[in-house]
N, C-alpha and C positions, 0 to 999 in steps of 0.2 A: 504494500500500500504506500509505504515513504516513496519507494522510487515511483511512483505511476504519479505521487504527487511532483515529484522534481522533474519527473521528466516534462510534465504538463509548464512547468514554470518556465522550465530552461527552453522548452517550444513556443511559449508566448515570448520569450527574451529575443530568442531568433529572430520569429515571425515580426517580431513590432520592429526589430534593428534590421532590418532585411537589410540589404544592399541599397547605395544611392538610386541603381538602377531602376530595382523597385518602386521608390519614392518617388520615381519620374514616370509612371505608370507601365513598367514593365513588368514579369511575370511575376504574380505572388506567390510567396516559399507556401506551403502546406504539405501536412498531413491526411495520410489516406489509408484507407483499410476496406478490407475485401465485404461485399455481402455475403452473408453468413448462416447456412444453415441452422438452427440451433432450436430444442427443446422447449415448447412453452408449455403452459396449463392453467387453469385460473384455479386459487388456491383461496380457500374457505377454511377461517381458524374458528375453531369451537373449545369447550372445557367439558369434560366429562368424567360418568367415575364407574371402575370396574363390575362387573359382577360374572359369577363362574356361569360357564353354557348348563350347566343342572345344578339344583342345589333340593334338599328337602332335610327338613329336619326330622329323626326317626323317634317313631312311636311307636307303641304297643297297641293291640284293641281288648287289651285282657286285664285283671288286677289281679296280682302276686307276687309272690317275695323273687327277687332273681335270684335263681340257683347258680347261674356259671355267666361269666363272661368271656369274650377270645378276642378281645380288641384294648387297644389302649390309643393316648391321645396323640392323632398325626397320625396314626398309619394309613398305609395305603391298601385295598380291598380291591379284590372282582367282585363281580357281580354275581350274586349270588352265596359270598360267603356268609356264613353264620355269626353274629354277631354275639348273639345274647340270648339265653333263655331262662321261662319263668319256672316255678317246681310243677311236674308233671305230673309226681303219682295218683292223684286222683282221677285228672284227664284221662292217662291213660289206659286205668281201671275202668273208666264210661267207653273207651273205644275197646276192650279185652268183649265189655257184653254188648256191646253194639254189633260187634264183627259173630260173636256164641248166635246171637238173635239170625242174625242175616243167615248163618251155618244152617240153622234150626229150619228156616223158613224156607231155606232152598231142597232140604231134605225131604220140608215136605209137601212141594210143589213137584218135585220130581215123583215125589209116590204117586198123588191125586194124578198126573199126567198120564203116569204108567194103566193108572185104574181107569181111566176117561177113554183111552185107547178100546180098553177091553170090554167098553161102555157101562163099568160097574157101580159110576157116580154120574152123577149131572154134571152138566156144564157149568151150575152155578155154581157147583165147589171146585170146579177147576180156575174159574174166573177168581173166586178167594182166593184158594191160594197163590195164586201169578200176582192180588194185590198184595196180600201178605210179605211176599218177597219183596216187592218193589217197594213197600214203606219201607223193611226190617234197612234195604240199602240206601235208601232214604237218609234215616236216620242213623246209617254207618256213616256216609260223607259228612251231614252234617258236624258229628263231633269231631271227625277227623280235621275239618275245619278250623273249629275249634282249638284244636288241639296247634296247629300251624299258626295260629296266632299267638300264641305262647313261645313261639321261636321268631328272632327277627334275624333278617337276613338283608343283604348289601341290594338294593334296586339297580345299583348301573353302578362301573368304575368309577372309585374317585377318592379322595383324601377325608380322613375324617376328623371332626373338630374335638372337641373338650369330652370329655365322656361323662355324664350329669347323673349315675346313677352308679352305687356299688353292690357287690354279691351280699344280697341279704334284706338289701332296702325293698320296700314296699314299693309297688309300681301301681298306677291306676289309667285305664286307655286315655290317652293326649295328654302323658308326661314325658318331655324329652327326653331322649334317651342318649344321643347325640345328635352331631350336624354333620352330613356328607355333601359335597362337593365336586364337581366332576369340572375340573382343572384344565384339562386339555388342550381347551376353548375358550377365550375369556370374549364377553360379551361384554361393549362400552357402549353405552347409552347418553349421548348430548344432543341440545336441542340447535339450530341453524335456523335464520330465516327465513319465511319464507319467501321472499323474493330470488331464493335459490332453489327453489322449489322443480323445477323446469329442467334444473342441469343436472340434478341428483337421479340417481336409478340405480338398482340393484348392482353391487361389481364394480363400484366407484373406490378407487383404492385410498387408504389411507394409511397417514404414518404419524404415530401417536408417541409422546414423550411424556416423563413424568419426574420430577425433582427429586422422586427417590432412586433413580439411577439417571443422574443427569448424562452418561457418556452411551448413553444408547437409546436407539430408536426401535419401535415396533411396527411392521407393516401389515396392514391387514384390509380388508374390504367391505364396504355397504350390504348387510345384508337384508334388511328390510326398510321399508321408511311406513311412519305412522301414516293413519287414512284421514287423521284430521288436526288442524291448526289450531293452537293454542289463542283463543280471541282477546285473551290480556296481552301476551308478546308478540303476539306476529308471526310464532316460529313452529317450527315444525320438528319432531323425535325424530332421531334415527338413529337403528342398530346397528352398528359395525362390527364383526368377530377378529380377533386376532390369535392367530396360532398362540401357542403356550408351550412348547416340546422342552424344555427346559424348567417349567414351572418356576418362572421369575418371577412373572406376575402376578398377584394377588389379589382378592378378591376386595373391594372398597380404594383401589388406590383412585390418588385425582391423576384425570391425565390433560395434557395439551395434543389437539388432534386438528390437525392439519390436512383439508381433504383436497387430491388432487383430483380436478373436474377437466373434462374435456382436455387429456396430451396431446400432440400433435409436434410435427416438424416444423415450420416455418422459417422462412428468411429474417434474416435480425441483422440490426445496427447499433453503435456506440449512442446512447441518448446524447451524445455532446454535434453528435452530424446534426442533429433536426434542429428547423429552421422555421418557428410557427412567424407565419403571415398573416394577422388576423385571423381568419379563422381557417385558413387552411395550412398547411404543412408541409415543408419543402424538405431536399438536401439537396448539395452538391456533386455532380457526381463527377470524375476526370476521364477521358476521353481521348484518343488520338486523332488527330485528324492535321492533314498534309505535314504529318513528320513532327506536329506540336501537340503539346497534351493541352487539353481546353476544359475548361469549368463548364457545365451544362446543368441548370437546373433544373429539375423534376420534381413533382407533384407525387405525393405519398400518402397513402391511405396505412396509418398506425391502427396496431391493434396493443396485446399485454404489456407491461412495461416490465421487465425481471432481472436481478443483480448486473442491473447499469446498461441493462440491452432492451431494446424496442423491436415488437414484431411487426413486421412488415407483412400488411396484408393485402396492397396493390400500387404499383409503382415501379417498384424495383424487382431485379433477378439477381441471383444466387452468382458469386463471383464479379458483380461491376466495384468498382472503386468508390467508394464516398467520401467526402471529404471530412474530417473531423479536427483538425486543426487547422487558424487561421481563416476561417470560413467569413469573418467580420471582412475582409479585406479582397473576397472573392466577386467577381462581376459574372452575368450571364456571359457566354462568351469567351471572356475572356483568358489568355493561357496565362500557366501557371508553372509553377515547378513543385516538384515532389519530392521534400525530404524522407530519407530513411531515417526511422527514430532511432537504430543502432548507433546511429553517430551524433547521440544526448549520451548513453548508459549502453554500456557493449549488454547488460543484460533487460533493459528497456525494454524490448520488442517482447520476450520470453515473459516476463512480469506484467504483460498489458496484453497479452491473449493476442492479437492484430497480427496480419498482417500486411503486407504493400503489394498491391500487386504489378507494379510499376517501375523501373529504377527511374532514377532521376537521369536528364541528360547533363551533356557537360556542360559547367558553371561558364559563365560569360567571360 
């Protein structure tokens, strides 16, 4: 940054002391750099704050003393591991005669079947006992049910919090048990306004910071937008997910998120070439013709403005020369000469991105 400032100094020093030549309206000394490919996007800042892609806090639907626990605080769980459970021996005393009942019932549906064949009984004692069985199994599921509430078990992968309950406590259905979390995927949730309403759409990427690791950035993408505007702010929710594969990120942090909208390629130039005319927008461009390089002005249609560069959205092509220093002293028409900035700072040119697409001719 110091040299781009000296060098800009030592080029106004030039350009103002030009030669007596000059002063007599001969060619003006300037600076020149190529049109320029380069990366824009409109960029929308927001503040938001974490939350995990699944969270539930775990409950019983039962009340009894916990017999055993197999978890402690922070571990990590698949789905489906076993957690916790309450004391069974009575449950599973109700499921030992639920299961005798159902044995009983089916034994003696298969008799009545066998005798119905032989046409020994009515149809109506065959229709009992087909009901008979299908309560006794009725009322096997049910307690077995029952009984499966008494054991809690992992719902999906994920971390689990504080554990709020020990071997022996009293439990009653919707007493936390723990908190699980499924990490993976963290979902940031901030609101934008909505006059950007238009340019947002699912897959809109973003890249999210946060002051508890200020040396890294997160990138992640729009995955829903809310269906309606908030009528006090103006603004409008949206979801964005960002990977987690390191489990950095946590659940409640603030972040700063940064959405990029609409990238694109486009042509770009030094904000220091544009030359506003009232209301419309000029540069410079340098030109050869009959063996001299000549100042020609053109009419520019600007679009983003992004770290010291303007995008060019009609006017100008990729590769013409613009003028960007000494342009105060520049006439339609008129020739000029083209200094190389290497000969302010041999590292000048390298520290100021530019190039020249030009040499200069020889000095008078």
């Amino acid at each position: 940054m110091l040299i781009k400032i000296l060098s800009s100094i030592v080029a106004l020093i030039l350009i103002v002391g030009a030669p007596a030549t000059a002063q007599r309206g001969g060619p003006a000394n300037v600076f020149v750099e190529d049109v320029q490919e380069r990366s824009f996007a409109m960029q929308i800042e927001a503040l938001g704050t974490l939350e995990p892609n699944e969270q539930v806090e775990l409950m019983l639907n039962a009340a009894d003393r916990v017999r055993a626990i197999y978890f402690d605080d922070g571990d990590r769980v698949k789905k489906g591991k076993t957690l916790l459970s309450l004391a069974q021996r009575e449950q599973a005393a109700l499921v030992e005669a639920a299961e005798a009942t159902v044995d009983e019932a089916r034994r003696q549906q298969e008799r009545v079947a066998r005798l119905a064949e032989k046409q020994a009984v009515s149809q109506s004692e065959l229709d009992q006992a087909n009901r008979d069985l299908e309560s006794a199994s009725a009322q096997l599921r049910a307690v077995q049910s029952r009984q499966r509430d008494r054991v809690l078990v992992a719902p999906f992968d994920g971390v689990l919090g504080f554990r709020m309950v020990s071997v022996g406590s009293y439990v009653r259905p919707g007493d936390i048990v723990a908190r699980l979390i499924d990490d993976s995927e963290m979902n940031l949730e901030f609101a934008v306004p909505s006059t950007f309403l238009r340019a947002l759409k699912p897959n809109t990427r973003i890249v999210a910071t946060t002051d508890d690791m200020p040396d890294m950035a997160f990138e992640g993408a729009v995955a829903s937008i809310d269906n309606a505007i908030d009528p006090i702010t103006r603004s409008v929710k949206i979801r964005a997910t960002l990977p987690n594969p390191d489990r950095l990120l946590k659940s409640g942090m603030f972040m700063q998120v940064v959405l990029v909208v609409d990238p694109r390629l486009a042509p770009s130039i030094p904000e220091e070439a544009v030359l506003p005319v009232g209301p419309k927008i000029f540069v410079f461009v340098v030109a050869q013709e009959d063996d001299k390089l000549i100042a020609r002005r053109k009419e520019v249609t600007l679009g983003l403005r992004q770290d010291g560069r303007v995008e060019v959205i009609a006017g100008l092509a990729v590769g013409e020369a613009v003028i960007t220093e000494g342009i105060i002293r520049v006439r339609e028409g008129a020739p000029v000469i083209v200094r190389d900035k290497s000969m302010l700072f041999p590292n000048a040119l390298k520290a100021d991105g530019g190039t020249n697409s030009m040499s200069p001719p020889p000095g008078p």
